[in-house]
C-alpha positions as CSV (number, residue, x, y, z in Angstrom):
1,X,24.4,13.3,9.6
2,X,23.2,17.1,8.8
3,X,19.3,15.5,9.5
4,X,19.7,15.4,13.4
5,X,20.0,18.9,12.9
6,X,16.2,18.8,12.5
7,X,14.2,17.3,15.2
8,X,10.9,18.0,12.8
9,X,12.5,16.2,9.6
10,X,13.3,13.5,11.6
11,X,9.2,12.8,12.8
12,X,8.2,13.3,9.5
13,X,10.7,11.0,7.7
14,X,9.8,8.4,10.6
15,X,6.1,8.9,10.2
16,X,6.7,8.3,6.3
17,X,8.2,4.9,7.1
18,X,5.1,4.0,9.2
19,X,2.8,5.4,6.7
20,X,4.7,3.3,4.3
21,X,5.1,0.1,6.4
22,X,1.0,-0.1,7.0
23,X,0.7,1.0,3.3
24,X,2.7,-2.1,1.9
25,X,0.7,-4.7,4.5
26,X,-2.5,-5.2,2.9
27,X,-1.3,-5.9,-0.9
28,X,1.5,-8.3,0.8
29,X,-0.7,-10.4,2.9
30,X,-3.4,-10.5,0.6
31,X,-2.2,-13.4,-1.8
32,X,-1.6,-15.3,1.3
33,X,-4.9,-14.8,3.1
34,X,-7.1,-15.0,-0.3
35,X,-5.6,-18.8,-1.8
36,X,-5.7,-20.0,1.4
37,X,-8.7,-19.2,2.7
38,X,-10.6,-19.0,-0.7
39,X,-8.5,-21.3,-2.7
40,X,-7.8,-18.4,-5.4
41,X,-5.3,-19.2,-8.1
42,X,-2.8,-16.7,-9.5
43,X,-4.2,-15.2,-12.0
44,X,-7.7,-14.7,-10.1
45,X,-5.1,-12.7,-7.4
46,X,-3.8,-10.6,-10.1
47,X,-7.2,-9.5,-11.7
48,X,-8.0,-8.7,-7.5
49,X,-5.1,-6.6,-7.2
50,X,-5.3,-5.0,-11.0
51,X,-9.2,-4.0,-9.9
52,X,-8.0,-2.0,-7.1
53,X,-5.5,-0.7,-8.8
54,X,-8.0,0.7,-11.1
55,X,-10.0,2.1,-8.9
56,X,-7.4,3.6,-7.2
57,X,-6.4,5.2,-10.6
58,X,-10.1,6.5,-10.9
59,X,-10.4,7.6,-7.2
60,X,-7.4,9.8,-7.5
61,X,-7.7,11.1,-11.1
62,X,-11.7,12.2,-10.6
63,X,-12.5,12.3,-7.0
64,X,-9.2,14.1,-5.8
65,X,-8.4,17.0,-7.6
């Protein structure tokens, strides 16, 4: 492999994964902790996740230029 070649590729690349890893957690456990603590149905789930989603869209379109 020609990346072991690079000591500084390969801590970025792994520091992407964790990045990545604790990126992925919060919209993956958060169907399971919202319908069964709060008893939300699909659709109210979806709507949760599309509002972030929006305001994600916002954040990064006005906020961050």
């Amino acid at each position: 492999m020609q990346i072991k070649k690079y000591p500084v590729v390969m801590g970025l690349a792994f520091a992407c994964f964790l990045y990545m890893i604790g990126h992925m957690f919060l919209p993956s456990t958060w169907t399971y902790c919202t319908m069964e603590k709060f008893d939300w149905s699909e659709s109210q789930l979806a709507l949760s996740l599309g509002f972030a989603g929006v305001f994600i869209i916002l954040v990064q379109a006005f906020l961050i230029r």
